[in-house]
Every structure is written in C-alpha cells, then in structure tokens.
N, C-alpha and C positions, 0 to 999 in steps of 0.2 A: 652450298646447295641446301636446297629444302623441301620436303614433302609436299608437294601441291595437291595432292589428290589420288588415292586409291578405290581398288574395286575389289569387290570377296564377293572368289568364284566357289559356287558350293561350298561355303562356310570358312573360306580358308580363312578370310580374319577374325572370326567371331573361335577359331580356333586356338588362333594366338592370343585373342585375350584373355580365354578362359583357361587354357590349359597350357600355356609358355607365354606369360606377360612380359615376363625377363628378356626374351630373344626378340619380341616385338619392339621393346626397346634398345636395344643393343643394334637392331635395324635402323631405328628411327636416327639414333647417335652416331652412326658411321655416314647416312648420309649430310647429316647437320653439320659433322665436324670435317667436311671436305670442302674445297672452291671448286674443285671439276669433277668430272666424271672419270677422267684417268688416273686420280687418286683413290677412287674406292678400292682397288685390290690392296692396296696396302694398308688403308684402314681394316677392313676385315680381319687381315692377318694379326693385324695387331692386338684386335678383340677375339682370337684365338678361334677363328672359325678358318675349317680345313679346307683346301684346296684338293677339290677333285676333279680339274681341266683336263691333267695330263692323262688320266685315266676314262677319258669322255663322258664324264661326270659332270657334273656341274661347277657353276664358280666357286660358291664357296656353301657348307655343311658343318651345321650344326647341330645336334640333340633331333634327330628328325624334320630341320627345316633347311630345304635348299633355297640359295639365294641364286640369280640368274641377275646380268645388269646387261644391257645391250649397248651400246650406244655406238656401232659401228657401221659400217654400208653396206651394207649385207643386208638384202628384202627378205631373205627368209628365218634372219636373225631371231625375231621374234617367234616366228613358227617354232623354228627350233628351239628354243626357250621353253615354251609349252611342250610339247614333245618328248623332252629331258624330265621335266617335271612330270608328265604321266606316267614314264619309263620308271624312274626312280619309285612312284606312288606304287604302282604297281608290283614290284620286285618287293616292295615292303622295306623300300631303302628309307624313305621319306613318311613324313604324316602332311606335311604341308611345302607349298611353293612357294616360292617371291619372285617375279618378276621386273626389275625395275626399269623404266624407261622415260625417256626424255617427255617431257611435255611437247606440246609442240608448238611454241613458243621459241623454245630452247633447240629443240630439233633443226628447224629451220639456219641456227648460225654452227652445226654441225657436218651433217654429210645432207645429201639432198635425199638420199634412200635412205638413210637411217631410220629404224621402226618407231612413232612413237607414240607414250599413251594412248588420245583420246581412241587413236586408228585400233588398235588392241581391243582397248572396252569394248568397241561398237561391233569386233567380230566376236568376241566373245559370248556380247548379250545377245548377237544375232543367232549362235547356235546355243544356247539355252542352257541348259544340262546337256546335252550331247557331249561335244568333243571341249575341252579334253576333262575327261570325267576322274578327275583328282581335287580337291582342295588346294586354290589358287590366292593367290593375293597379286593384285597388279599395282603397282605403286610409279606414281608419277612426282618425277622431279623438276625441280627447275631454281636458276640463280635469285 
C-alpha cells in the first residue's frame, strides 16, 4: 500500500512535521510496509503504538497522536473516526488525528459502503473549521 494523498484539517499535518516528524514517518512506514489494509493492526503493534479499541478508544496511540483506519461497511465508519478524534482532542487525550482511508479507487474492490478519502475531504472542506474542531490529518491509500 501507499500514501496517495492526504488532507491537514486545522494544521494537523503541518503539526506532525514540525513538532513529531518521527511519528509522521513511522505513519508513512506502516502503511508502505503492508499489501492490505487488514495487515495494518499488526503493523502498528509492531512499531510499538498502543491499542485503545477495547477501551473505545481509538485504533491505535502514540505520544499524542491517534491513528483511526476504516476500511469496513459501516457508512458512519468515518463519522465515527472524526468523532473519536475530537473526543480524544478534547479530553486533552491527543494533540493530533490520523484518519486513514481507502481511496476510492481501492474502495470500490472493497465493500460498496466502505468510507473513502475523496468522500471525507469533500465533507470536511465543506464544514470549514466547524466540525470537527481538532487538528486532523486525513490520509488516503491505495495499492
């Protein structure tokens, strides 16, 4: 898999370069070094980022950045993604997001309801700064 294309909501990438370049990379290399998208939890784990599922947490957390991956059929998958990541911003759990989702390219040989990028960006850029008002990264993959 590979990075096709990201978006920085309210600064969340210009966050990671300036102030955790190390975990921006350590993002970029876990998707790199996967074939699917049902290998990413076990990459993570590998690069020693926590699992906070079971605690309705996020996917996975590191040093103030949560990582969120969707790639399932579940339409409000993505909502909830953003939602988790404000939660967290809020509570002062987190400084930044990662949301990562399919391209939709890639989407399309997945689920038919599966969320993915572009659809994301376009609601995101459509509420502006409004919702969700945390420092976001939306990161699109694809084979």
């Amino acid at each position: 898999m590979r990075v096709a294309a990201y978006h920085s909501h309210l600064g969340g990438w210009e966050y990671l370069q300036v102030r955790k370049p190390e975990i921006w990379r350590e993002i970029v290399a876990a998707i790199t070094s996967i074939d699917s998208p049902e290998e990413m939890s076990e990459c993570f784990g590998l690069l020693g980022w926590q699992s906070e599922k079971s605690s309705g947490g996020s996917d996975f957390l590191k040093q103030g950045v949560a990582v969120e991956a969707y790639f399932d059929n579940e339409p409000r998958a993505a909502y909830d993604c953003l939602a988790k990541h404000l939660a967290l911003y809020v509570r002062h759990s987190i400084d930044v997001g990662v949301g990562i989702l399919p391209m939709k390219s890639i989407q399309q040989k997945l689920l038919s309801n599966a969320p993915y990028y572009e659809a994301e960006c376009r609601r995101l850029m459509r509420e502006r700064r409004g919702l969700p008002r945390a420092p976001l990264v939306i990161v699109g993959i694809k084979c």
